[in-house]
N, C-alpha and C positions, 0 to 999 in steps of 0.2 A: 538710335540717334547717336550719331557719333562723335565726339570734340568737335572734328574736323568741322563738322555740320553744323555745330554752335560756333564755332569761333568765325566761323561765315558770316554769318546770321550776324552776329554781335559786330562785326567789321563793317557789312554794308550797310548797317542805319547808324553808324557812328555810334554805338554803346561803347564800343573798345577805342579808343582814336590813338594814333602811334605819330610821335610826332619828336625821333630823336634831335632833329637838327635846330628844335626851336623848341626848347623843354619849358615841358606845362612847370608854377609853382605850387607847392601844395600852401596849406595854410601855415607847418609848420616849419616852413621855407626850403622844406628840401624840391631839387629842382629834377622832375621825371620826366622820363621820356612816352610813359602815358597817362592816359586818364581815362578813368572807368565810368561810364553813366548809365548803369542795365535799367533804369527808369525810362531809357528810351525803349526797353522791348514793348513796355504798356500800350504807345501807341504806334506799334508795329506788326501788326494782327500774325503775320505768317511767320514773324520770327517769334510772336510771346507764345503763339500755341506750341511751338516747337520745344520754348524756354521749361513752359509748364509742364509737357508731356515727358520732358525729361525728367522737371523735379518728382513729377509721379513714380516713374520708370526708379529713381533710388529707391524712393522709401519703400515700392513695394520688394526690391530686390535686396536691398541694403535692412530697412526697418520694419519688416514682411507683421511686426505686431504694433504696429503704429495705431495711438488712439486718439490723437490728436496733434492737429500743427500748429506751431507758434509763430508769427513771423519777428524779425527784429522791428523796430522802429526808428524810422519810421519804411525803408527802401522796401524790407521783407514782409511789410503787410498786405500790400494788394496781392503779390504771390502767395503770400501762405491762405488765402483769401480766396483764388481760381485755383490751388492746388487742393483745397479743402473742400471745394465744391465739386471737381473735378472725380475726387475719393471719395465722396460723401461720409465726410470725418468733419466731425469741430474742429471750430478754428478760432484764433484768436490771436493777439499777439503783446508784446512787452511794451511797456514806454519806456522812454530814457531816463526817466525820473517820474513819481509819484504827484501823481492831481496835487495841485491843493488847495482842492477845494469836495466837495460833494464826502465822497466814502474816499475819496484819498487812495485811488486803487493806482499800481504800476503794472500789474496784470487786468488788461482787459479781457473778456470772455470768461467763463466757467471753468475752473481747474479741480479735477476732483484730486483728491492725495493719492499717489501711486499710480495717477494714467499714463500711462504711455508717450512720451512725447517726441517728436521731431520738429528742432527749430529749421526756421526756413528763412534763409538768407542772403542777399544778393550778391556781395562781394567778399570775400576776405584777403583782409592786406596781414593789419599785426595781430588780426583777431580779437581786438580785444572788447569789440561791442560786442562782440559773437560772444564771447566765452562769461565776460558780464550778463547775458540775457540769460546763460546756461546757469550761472549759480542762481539770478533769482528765482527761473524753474522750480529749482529743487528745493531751496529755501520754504517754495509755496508748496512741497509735497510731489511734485512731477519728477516721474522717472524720465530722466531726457536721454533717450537712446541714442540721439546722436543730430548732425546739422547735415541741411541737405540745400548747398549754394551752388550759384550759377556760374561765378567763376572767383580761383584763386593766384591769388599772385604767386604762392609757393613762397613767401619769405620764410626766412627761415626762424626770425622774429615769431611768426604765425603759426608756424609745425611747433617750436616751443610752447607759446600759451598757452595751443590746444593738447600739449600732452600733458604739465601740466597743471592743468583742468578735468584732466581723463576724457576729453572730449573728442569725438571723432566727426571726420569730416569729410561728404561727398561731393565733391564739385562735376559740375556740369562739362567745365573745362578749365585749360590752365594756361597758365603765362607762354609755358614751353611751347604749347598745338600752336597756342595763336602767333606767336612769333615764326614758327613755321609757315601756317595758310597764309602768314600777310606779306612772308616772302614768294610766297606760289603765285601767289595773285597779284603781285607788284605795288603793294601798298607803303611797302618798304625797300630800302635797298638791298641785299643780300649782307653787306658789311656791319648795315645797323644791326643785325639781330644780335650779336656779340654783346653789343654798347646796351642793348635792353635786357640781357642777364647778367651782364655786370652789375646792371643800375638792380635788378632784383638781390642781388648777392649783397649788395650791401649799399642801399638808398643814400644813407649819410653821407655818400663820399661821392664829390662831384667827379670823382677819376671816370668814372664810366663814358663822359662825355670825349678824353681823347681818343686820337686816332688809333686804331688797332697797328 
């Protein structure tokens, strides 16, 4: 399964959408030339089994002593959910915050102290729900070997958290392929792709938007 072949997949049901001539806003007003929604591979039968068989294909290659998946919450639950069933490995995943109400729990599922863990992820931008979900892991006694996402933006915000954190991270695919297949395929201009590693080199700054 190769990028190439996720960043397909992710382009033609609109999970990835490239759109530098009328830029998406985010909430925190920075103004990008994409936007990531891989909750559409759920109901896109031919590209989540492809999503999944990938995120398999890391941990057995990458986390080969994998004893259980965590997903983030809420994007990384259903994947860590068909990737847990898929391995027949527990699964379970994080909340973004603590019940409060019942046992007050922020880890849902069974965590034994010292199992084995791979968080399961859908996106990462600046990392920092990813690398938040990694210290509550450990906090509760989980060895967390490392995160296995479907795609990364590569900021470099993101390569920060995650080091450190001591966090390590496999993505499925990255900003670089798909700016690539979406100029193969004509989804883009050839001149945009410049203006969408700009805008990943440094978000906060509207300069990515002039002309090359």
């Amino acid at each position: 399964m190769s990028k190439q072949e996720i960043a397909r997949g992710l382009l033609s049901i609109g999970a990835v959408f490239l759109r530098p001539e009328e830029p998406f806003t985010w909430a925190s007003g920075i103004q990008s030339p994409i936007y990531c929604d891989n909750r559409l591979t759920l109901t896109a039968p031919d590209v989540r089994i492809k999503v999944e068989q990938g995120l398999v294909r890391i941990i057995q290659e990458c986390y080969p002593d994998c004893q259980l998946v965590m997903g983030t919450s809420t994007a990384g639950i259903a994947h860590a959910a068909i990737v847990g069933h898929l391995m027949n490995l527990p699964m379970g995943y994080v909340r973004g915050s603590r019940k409060d109400h019942g046992r007050t729990n922020q880890i849902e599922g069974k965590l034994v102290p010292g199992e084995k863990t791979v968080v399961i992820e859908d996106l990462i931008s600046t990392a920092g729900s990813c690398c938040e979900t990694v210290e509550i892991l450990r906090e509760a006694g989980a060895e967390v070997l490392g995160v296995a996402s479907i795609f990364t933006y590569g900021m470099q915000k993101g390569l920060d958290r995650l080091a450190e954190h001591n966090t390590e991270n496999h993505s499925l695919c990255d900003l670089d392929t798909l700016v690539e297949v979406a100029v193969e395929a004509g989804y883009i201009k050839p001149e945009d792709k410049n203006k969408i590693l700009r805008f990943r080199k440094n978000p906060s700054d509207g300069g990515w938007m002039k002309e090359d």
